[in-house]
VMD Tcl script that draws the C-alpha trace (Angstrom):
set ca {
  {165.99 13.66 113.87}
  {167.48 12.69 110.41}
  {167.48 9.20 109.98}
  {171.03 7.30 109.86}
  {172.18 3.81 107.52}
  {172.53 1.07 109.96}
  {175.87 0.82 111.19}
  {176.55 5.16 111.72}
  {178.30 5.47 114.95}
  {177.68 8.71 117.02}
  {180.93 10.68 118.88}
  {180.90 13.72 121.10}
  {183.74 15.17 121.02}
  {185.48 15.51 125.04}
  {186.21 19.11 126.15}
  {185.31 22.90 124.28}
  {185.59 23.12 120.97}
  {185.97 26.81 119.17}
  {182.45 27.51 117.75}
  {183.55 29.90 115.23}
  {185.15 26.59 113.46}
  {183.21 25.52 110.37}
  {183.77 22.73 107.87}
  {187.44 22.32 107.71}
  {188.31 23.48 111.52}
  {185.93 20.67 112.70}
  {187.23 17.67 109.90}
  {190.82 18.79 111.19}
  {189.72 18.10 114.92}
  {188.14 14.98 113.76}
  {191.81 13.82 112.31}
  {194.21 15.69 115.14}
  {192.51 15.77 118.48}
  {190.20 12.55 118.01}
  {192.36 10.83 115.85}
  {189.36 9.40 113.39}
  {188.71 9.69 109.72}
  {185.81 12.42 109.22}
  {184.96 11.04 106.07}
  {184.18 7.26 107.31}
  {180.39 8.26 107.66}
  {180.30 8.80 111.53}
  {179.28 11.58 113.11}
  {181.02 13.67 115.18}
  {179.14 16.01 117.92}
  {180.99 19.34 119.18}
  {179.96 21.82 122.17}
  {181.48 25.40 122.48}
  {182.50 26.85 125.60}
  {178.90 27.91 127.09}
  {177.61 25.27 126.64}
  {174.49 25.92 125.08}
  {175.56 25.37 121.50}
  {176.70 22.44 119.61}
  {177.96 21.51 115.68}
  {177.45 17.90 113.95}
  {179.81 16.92 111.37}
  {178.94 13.70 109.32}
  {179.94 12.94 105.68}
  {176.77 11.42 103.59}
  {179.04 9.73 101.12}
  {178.78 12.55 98.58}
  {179.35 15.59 100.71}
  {180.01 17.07 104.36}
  {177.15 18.36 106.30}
  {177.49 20.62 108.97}
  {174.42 21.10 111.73}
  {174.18 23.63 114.42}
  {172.02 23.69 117.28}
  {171.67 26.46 120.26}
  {169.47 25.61 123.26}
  {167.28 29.07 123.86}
  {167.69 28.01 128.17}
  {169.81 25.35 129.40}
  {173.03 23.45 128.26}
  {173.50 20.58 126.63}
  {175.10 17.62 128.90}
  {178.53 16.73 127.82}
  {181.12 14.20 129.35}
  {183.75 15.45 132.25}
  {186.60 14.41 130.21}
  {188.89 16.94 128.30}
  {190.11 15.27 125.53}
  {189.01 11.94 123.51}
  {185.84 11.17 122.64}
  {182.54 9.33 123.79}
  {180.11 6.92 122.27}
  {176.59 7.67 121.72}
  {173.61 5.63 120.56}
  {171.00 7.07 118.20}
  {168.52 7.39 120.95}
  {171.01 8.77 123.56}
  {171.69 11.37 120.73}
  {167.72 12.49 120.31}
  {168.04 13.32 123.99}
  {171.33 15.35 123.58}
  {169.76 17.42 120.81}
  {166.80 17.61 123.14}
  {168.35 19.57 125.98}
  {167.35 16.06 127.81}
  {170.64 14.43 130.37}
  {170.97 11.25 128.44}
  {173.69 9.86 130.84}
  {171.09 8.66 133.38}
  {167.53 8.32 131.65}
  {165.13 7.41 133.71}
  {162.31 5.22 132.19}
  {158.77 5.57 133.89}
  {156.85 3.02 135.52}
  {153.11 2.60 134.47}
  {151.14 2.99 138.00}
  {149.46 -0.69 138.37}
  {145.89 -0.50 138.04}
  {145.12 -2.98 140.76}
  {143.39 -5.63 139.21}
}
mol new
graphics top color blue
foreach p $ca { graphics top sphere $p radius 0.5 }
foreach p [lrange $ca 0 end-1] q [lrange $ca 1 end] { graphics top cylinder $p $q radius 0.2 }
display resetview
């Protein structure tokens, strides 16, 4: 994962969005549907329809980049809602791109060795 300044807050975009959008089809959803300035430095995380492929938007503060990502078995877990967006930490992101369910991570326990 690419290392983010301090501060970089993480959306997913709610509901499908239209894979075949690049650049400036995913900075207008950033200002229509989500309502948020695609140049503030944030990234925002889109899914298409199946489900198994997703685009990152973030601006670096002298240009857009654009990331794409498609899961070779599986889907990536996204939120029920259709519309709006969700929150994600940096970590809860690394699981997204991961294939990994990052709603409900489970953290191991270390077996006690009886001493």
């Amino acid at each position: 994962m690419i290392g983010l300044p301090a501060g970089t807050r993480i959306w997913l975009a709610a509901g499908v969005t239209d894979m075949r959008c690049g650049f400036n089809g995913l900075t207008a959803r950033v200002q229509t549907a989500l309502t948020d300035d695609p140049f503030s430095g944030h990234i925002f995380v889109f899914r298409g329809r199946r489900g198994d492929l997703l685009k990152m938007l973030w601006w670096t503060g002298d240009g857009l980049c654009l990331l794409a990502k498609r899961l070779e078995r599986g889907r990536f877990i996204w939120p029920q809602a259709t519309e709006g967006s969700v929150s994600l930490s940096q970590a809860q992101l690394s699981m997204l791109l991961e294939g990994i369910d990052w709603r409900r991570p489970e953290r191991t326990n270390r077996p006690s060795s009886g001493l």
